[in-house]
N, C-alpha and C positions, 0 to 999 in steps of 0.2 A: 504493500500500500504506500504511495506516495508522502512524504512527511507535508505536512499541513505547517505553515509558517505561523508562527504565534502570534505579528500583530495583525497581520491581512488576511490572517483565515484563509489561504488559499494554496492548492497545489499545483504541483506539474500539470495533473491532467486538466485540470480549468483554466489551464494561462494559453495568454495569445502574444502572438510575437508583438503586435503592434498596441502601446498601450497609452492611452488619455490619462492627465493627471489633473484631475481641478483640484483647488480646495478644500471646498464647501460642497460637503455629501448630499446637498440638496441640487446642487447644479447637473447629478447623475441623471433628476430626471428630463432634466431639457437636452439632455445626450441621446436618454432612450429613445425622446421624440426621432433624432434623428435616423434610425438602426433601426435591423427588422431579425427576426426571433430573438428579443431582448429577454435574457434569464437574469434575475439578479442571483448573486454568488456568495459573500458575505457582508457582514457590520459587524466590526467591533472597534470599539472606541470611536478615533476621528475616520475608521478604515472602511467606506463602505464600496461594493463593488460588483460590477455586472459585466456582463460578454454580450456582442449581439455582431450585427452583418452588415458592413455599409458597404455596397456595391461588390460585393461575393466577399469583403477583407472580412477576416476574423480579426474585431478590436474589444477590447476591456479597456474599462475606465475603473482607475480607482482613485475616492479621495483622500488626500493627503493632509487635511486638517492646515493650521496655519502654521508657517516657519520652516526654518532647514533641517532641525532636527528633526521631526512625523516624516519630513518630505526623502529625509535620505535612509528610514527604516523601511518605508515603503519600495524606493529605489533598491536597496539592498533584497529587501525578499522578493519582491518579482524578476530581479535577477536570478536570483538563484530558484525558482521554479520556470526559469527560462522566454523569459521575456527578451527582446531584443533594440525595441526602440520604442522611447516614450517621449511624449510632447506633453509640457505643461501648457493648462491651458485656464490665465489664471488671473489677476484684478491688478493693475497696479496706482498710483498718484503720477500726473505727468509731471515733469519737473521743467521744460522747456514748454514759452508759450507756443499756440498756432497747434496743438497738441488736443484734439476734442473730443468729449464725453464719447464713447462706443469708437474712437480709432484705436486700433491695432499698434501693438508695439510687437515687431518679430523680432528678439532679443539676437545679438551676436556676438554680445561678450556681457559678463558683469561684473560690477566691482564687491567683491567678495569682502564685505562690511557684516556680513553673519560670523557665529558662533562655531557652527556645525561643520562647515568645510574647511577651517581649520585646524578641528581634528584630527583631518583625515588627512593632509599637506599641507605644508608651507604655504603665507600666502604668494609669495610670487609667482604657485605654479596657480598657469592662466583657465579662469573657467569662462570658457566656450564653446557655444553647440557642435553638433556634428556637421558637416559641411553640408553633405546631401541631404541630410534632414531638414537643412534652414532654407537651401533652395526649392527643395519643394514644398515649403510653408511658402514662400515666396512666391511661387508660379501659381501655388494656387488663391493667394491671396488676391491676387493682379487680376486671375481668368473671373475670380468671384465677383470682383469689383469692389473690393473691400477698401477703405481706407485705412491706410497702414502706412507704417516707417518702420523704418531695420535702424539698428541702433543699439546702445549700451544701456546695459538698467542696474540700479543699485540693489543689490539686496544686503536687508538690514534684520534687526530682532527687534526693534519696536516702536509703536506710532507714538507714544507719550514721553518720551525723552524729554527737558525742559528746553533744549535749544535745537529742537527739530529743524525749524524753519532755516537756521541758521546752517545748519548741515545741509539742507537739500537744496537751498541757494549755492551752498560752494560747490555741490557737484550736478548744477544746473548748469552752473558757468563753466565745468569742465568738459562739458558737450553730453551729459549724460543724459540719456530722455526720459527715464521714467523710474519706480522706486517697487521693489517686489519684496517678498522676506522668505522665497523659496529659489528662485534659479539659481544663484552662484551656486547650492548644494546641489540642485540636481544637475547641474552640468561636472563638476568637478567628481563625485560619486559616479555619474553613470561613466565617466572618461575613464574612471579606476576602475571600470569593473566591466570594459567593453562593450557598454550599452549606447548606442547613441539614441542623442537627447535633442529637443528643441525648445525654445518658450514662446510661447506666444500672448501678451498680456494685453488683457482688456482695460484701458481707461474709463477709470469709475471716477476721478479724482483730478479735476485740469489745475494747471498750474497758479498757485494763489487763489484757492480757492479752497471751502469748506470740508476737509475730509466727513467730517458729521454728516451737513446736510446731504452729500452726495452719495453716503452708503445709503444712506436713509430711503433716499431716492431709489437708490438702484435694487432694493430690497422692495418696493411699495409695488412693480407690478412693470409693463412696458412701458418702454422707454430709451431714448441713444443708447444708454449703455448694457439692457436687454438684447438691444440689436446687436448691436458692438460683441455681446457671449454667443448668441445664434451664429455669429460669422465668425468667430474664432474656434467655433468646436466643428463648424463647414469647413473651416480653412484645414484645420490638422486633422480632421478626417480624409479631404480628397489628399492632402501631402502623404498619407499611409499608402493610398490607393497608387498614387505616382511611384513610392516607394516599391512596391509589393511589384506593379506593370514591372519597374527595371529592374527586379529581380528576377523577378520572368522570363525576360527578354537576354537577361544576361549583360545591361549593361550599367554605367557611373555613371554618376555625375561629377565625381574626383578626378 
């Protein structure tokens, strides 16, 4: 019998190569909208999780709760029950103006400002996604018509620090676009562990503006940044599908 992972409940035989990361174990169910023979698989704690078929791909989404730490226990066990490539898909604060509620941030580097990936190395060693992974987030973001920017995001461990603002003005000004508290981990873990990785973050949060009123918002029902999570789990669903075709076919993007 397959060993069952402690915190995601789940084994070998229910994992899929291609795996969705939200946070927020409720955002599974506007996943299942999009997939067909959707099973859900397990909950425990922040780890809730399903399998379904989006255009023949076998993909599972599990959520990863907030931060790097949930986010690289999760990383670690669906590696090791064989998983191969996961795309977060997940809320960030923009930090640059021109940057609007429901645009896309497709991550390609971050500055590793968490707890959690520097457990695991140094920080000078660089966390950034997988190459093919970000351009077919990329191709598919464009064919969808989504609003998006490629670009660098900070992840951090927390919104209540006393001189926030003060932090994400300095690395506004160093060209960074947007603020997450999960990608550095999962790009540096899935790097360590042969998994490629992508992020793709939803702006909930524009620049100088109310993190409060704007969750509030984004929690209260449709809305930009509703649409803004509909096109980012469109986007990293068809980037599976492109991945999975050049598998097929036998060819790179590298």
């Amino acid at each position: 019998m397959d060993e069952i992972m402690p915190h995601i409940r789940l084994s070998r035989e229910q994992a899929a190569d291609y795996v969705l990361l939200p946070g927020d174990p409720q955002r599974l169910d506007r996943i299942a909208e999009c997939l067909e023979g959707v099973k859900e698989l397990a909950y425990n704690r922040e780890y809730r999780s399903l399998r379904g078929l989006y255009k023949g791909v076998s993909v599972m989404a599990v959520s990863t709760g907030i931060g790097g730490a949930s986010t690289t226990i999760a990383v670690e066990e669906l590696a090791r029950i064989g998983a191969k490539s996961m795309i977060r898909i997940g809320s960030c604060g923009a930090l640059k103006k021109g940057i609007r509620l429901g645009d896309l941030i497709l991550v390609n580097g971050a500055v590793r400002d968490d707890g959690a990936s520097v457990t695991y190395v140094d920080s000078i060693y660089p966390a950034i996604p997988d190459t093919e992974l970000l351009a077919a987030c990329m191709e598919s973001a464009k064919e969808l018509g989504a609003k998006s920017h490629v670009g660098i995001a900070r992840s951090h461990d927390s919104f209540y620090i006393d001189d926030e603002e003060a932090v994400s003005t300095y690395w506004g000004e160093r060209g960074v676009l947007g603020s997450d508290m999960e990608t550095a981990a999962l790009f540096v873990v899935g790097r360590l562990r042969g998994v490629r990785t992508a992020s793709i973050l939803n702006t909930v949060v524009e620049w100088e503006d109310s993190l409060e009123d704007n969750i509030n918002s984004y929690t209260g029902g449709e809305s930009a940044m509703m649409q803004g999570e509909r096109m980012e789990i469109l986007t990293a669903l068809e980037a599976f599908v492109r991945i999975d075709k050049n598998k097929q076919g036998g060819n790179s993007y590298e």
